[in-house]
C-alpha positions in Angstrom: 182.5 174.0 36.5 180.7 175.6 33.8 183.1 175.8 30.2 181.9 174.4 27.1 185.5 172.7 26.6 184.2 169.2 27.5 188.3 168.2 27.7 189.4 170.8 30.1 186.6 169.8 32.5 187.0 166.1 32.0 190.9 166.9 32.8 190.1 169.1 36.1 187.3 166.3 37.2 190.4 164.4 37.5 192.9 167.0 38.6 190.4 168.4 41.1 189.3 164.6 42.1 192.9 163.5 43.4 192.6 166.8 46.0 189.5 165.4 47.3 187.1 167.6 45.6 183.7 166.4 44.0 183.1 168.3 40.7 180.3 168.2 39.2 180.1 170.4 34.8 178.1 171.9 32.5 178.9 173.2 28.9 176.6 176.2 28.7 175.6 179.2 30.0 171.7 178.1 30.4 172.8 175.4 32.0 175.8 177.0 34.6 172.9 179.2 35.7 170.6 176.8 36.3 173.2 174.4 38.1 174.9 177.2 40.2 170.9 178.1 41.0 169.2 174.8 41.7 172.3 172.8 43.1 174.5 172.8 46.4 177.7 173.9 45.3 180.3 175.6 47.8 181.7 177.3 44.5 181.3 178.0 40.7 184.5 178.2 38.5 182.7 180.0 35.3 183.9 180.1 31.5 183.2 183.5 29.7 182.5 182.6 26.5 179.7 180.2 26.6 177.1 179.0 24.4 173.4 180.3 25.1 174.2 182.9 27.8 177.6 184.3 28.3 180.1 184.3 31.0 179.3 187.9 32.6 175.6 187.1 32.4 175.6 184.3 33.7 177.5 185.9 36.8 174.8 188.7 36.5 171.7 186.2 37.1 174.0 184.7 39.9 174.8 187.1 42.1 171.4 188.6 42.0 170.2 185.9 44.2 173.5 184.1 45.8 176.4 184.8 47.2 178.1 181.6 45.8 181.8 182.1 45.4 182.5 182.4 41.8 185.8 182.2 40.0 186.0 183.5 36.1 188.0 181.8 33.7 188.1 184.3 30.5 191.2 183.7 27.4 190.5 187.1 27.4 193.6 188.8 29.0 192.9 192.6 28.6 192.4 194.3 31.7 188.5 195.5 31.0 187.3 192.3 31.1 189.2 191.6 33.9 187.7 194.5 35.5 183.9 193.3 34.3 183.9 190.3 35.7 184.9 192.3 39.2 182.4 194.7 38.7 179.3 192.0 38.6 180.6 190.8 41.6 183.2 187.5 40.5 185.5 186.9 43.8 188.3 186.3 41.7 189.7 185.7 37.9 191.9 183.0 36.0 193.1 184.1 32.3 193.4 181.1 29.9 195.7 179.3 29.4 196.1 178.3 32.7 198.0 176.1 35.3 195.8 173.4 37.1 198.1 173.9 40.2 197.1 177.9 40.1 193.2 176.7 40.1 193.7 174.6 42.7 195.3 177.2 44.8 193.1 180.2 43.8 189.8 177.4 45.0 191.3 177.0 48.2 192.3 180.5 48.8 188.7 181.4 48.0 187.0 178.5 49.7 189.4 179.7 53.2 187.6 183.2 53.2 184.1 181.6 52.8 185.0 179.3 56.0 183.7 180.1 59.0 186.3 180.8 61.6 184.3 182.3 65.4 186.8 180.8 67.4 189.4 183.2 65.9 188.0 186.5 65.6 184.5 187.8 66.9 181.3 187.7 65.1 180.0 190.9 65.0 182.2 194.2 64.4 180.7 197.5 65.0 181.6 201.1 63.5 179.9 203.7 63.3 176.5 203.3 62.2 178.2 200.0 60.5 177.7 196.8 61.9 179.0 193.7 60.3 178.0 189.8 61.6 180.8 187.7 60.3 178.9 184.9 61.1 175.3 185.2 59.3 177.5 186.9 56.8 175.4 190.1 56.7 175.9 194.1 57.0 173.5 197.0 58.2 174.1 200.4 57.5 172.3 202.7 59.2 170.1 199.7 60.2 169.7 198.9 56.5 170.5 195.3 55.4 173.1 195.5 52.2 173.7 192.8 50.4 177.5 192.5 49.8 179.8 189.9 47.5 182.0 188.0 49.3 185.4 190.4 48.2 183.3 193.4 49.2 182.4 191.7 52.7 186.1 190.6 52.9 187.5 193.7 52.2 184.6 195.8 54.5 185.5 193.4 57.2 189.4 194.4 57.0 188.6 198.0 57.0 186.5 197.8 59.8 189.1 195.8 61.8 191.6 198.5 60.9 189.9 201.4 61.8 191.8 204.7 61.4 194.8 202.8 60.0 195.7 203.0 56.0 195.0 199.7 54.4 197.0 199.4 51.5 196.0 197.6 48.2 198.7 195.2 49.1 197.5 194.1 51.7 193.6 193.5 50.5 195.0 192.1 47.5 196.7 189.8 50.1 193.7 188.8 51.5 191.5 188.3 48.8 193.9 186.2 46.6 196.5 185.4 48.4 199.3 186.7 46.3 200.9 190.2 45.5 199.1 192.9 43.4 200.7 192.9 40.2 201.4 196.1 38.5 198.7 198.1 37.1 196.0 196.0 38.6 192.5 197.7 39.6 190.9 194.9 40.8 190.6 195.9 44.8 189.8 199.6 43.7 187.1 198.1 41.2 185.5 196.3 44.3 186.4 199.2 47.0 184.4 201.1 44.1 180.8 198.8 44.1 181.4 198.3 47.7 181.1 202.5 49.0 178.1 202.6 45.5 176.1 200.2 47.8 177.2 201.5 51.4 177.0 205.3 50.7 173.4 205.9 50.8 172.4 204.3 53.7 175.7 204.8 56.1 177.4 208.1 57.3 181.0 205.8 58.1 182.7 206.3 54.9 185.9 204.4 53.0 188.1 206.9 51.7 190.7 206.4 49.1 194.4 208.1 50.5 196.5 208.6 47.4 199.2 206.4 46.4 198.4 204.5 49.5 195.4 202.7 49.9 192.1 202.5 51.9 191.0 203.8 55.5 187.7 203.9 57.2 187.1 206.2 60.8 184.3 205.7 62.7 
């Protein structure tokens, strides 16, 4: 947990503790980075505004080299920081002030998509010139490795698996958080958005948008 309100992570050390979680903080941004980094953390819940290095660049520096799951806690409520911490590649986002309960649920749903699950679905699905290994975690387009966040993988990997069907933003936003879309919100379109950025150069299998509906990708 990286938030330089020393009483909010003492109170979720314990919170978090009782649920069987080990939780380990830091107070500033230097310091998240070089924890989330050096350390062996199955996910990062990350403060915005920090001391040294803020929030969003702290996320920056992270997901340039991991794929760590990575919650954003911001007291800022307006949708474009919402939609900045998407855009760097956070897998979800908590506004101050917020419930512990909600945390706890939002860690879990997030930490259930990271899991490993080969005895339910395959490994490997194929489209195209797409080929996704749920397994190693890992895409090629075109034969070209591209590096995805985890929403991006989540939300290629339901696509795929829905070939020629209309995926609506319901049902990512299902997926990735495990709750309803709420009005107005842009998050799956904001990582639908990075996701075809990275895949359209290298892959002729494209995602296209269907107005007032949602997502669909054809082999």
């Amino acid at each position: 947990m990286v938030d330089d309100d020393a009483e909010l992570c003492a109170l979720m050390d314990e919170f978090l503790g009782r649920e069987g979680y080990q939780v380990a903080s830091v107070h500033d941004g230097a310091a998240g980075l070089s924890a989330a980094l050096n350390g062996r953390y199955d996910l990062v819940v990350l403060d915005v505004m920090l001391p040294v290095l803020d929030g969003y660049e702290v996320l920056r520096q992270i997901r340039r080299r991991t794929n760590v799951p990575i919650i954003m806690l911001t007291a800022r409520a307006e949708e474009r920081d919402r939609v900045t911490g998407l855009e760097e590649g956070a897998d979800d986002y908590l506004v101050k002030p917020f419930a512990a309960a909600e945390l706890l649920a939002r860690i879990r749903a997030v930490m259930r998509r990271t899991s490993e699950s080969p005895t339910i679905k395959p490994r490997l699905v194929e489209l195209g010139d797409l080929r996704l290994d749920e397994r190693m975690h890992a895409v090629l387009c075109g034969g070209v490795p591209v590096e995805l966040t985890e929403s991006e993988f989540v939300i290629l990997e339901v696509l795929m698996r829905a070939a020629g069907r209309i995926v609506s933003r319901d049902e990512l936003t299902a997926v990735l958080y495990q709750r309803e879309a709420t009005p107005y919100e842009r998050s799956v379109d904001v990582h639908v958005s990075h996701l075809r950025k990275k895949l359209d150069p290298y892959s002729r299998t494209r995602i296209r948008a269907v107005r007032g509906e949602g997502y669909m990708i054809a082999g």
